[in-house]
C-alpha positions in Angstrom: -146.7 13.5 -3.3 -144.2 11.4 -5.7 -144.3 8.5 -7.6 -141.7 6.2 -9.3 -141.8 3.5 -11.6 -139.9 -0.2 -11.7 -137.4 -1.0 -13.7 -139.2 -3.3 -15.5 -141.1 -3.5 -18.8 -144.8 -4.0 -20.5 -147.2 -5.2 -18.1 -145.1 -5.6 -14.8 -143.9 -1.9 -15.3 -145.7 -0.7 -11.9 -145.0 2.3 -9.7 -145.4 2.9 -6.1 -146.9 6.0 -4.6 -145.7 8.4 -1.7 -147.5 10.6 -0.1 -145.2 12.8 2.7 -146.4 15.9 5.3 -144.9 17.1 8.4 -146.4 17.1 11.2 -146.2 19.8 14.1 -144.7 19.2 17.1 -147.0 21.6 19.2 -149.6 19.2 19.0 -150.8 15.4 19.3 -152.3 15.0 16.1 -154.2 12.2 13.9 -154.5 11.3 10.9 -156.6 9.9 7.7 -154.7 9.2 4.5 -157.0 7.6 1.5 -155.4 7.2 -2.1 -157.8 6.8 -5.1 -157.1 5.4 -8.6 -159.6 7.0 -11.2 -162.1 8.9 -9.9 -162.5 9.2 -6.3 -165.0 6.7 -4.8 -166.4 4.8 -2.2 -163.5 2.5 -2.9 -160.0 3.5 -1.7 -156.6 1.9 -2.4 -155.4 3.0 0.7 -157.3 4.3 3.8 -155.2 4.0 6.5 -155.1 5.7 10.4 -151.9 7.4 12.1 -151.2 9.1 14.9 -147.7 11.0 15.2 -146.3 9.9 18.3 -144.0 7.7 16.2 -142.7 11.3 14.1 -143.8 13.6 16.4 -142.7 17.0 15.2 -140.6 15.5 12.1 -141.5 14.9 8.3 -143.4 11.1 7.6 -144.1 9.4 4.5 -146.4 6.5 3.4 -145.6 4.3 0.4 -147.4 1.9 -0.9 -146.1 -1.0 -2.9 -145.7 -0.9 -6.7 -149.2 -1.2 -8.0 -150.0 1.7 -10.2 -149.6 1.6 -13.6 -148.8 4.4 -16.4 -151.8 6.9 -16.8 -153.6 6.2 -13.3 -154.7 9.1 -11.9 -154.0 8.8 -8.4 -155.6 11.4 -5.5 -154.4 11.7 -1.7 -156.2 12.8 0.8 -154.5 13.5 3.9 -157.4 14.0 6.4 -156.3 16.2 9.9 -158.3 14.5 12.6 -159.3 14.9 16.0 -158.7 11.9 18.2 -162.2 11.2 18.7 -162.9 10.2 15.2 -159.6 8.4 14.7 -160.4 6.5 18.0 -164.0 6.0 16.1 -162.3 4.5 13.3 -160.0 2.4 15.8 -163.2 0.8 17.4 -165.1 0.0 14.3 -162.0 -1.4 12.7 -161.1 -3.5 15.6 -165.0 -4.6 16.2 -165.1 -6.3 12.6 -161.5 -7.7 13.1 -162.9 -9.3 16.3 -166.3 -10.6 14.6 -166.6 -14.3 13.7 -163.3 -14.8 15.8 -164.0 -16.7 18.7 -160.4 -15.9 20.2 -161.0 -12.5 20.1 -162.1 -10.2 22.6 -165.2 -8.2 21.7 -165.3 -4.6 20.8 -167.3 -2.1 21.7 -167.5 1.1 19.5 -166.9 4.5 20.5 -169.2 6.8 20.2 -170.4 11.0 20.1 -173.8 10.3 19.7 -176.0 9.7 22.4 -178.6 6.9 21.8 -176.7 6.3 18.8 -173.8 5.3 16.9 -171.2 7.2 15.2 -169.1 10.5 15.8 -170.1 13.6 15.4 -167.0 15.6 13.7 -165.3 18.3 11.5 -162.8 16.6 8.9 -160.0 19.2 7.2 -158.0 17.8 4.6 -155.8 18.3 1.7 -155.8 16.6 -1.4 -153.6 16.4 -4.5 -153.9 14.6 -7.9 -151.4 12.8 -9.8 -151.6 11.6 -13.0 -148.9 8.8 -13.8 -146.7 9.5 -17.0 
């Protein structure tokens, strides 16, 4: 993980956050990446799904804009998932896209459990801290 600030000054001095792994090329792998400001919560900054087919095998990096400011503390979680969670996540997230749209198509959501809802699932992840000087 890295961070670097703007060029500017006082309150519109921001920095944006990167957070960078590489991925094996053995394997078709998914991923979770959440970034927290303060202390980890319920509420991410970022929580976003990737597969690697785009960077299969190679080095990949997400950046978010410039929104952090001197002394955040900022923590990624890079999640290693398997693809029945991240498709999980795919169906909920397209399912409340979809709601109160009448142009959309509806969305069922995929599921482990039988007579229920939700994957069953082991999560591995790595996490690091930043704080912003």
């Amino acid at each position: 993980v890295k961070y670097k600030f703007n060029e500017l000054m006082g309150e519109n001095k921001k920095a944006y956050f990167q957070t960078k792994w590489t991925d094996p090329a053995a394997t078709i792998d998914f991923y979770r990446l959440m970034l927290h400001k303060g202390k980890p919560a319920n509420n991410s900054e970022t929580d976003n799904d990737i597969r690697d087919k785009p960077f299969n095998g190679l080095s990949y990096a997400q950046v978010t804009t410039y929104r952090f400011r001197a002394g955040d503390t900022v923590t990624a979680t890079l999640y290693h998932v398997d693809s029945l969670y991240f498709d999980f996540r795919q169906s909920v997230r397209n399912a409340r896209n979809a709601n109160g749209n009448p142009f959309a198509q509806p969305s069922g959501i995929h599921s482990t459990v039988q007579g229920g809802l939700g994957v069953f699932t082991v999560l591995v992840s790595d996490k690091r801290m930043v704080i912003l000087k």
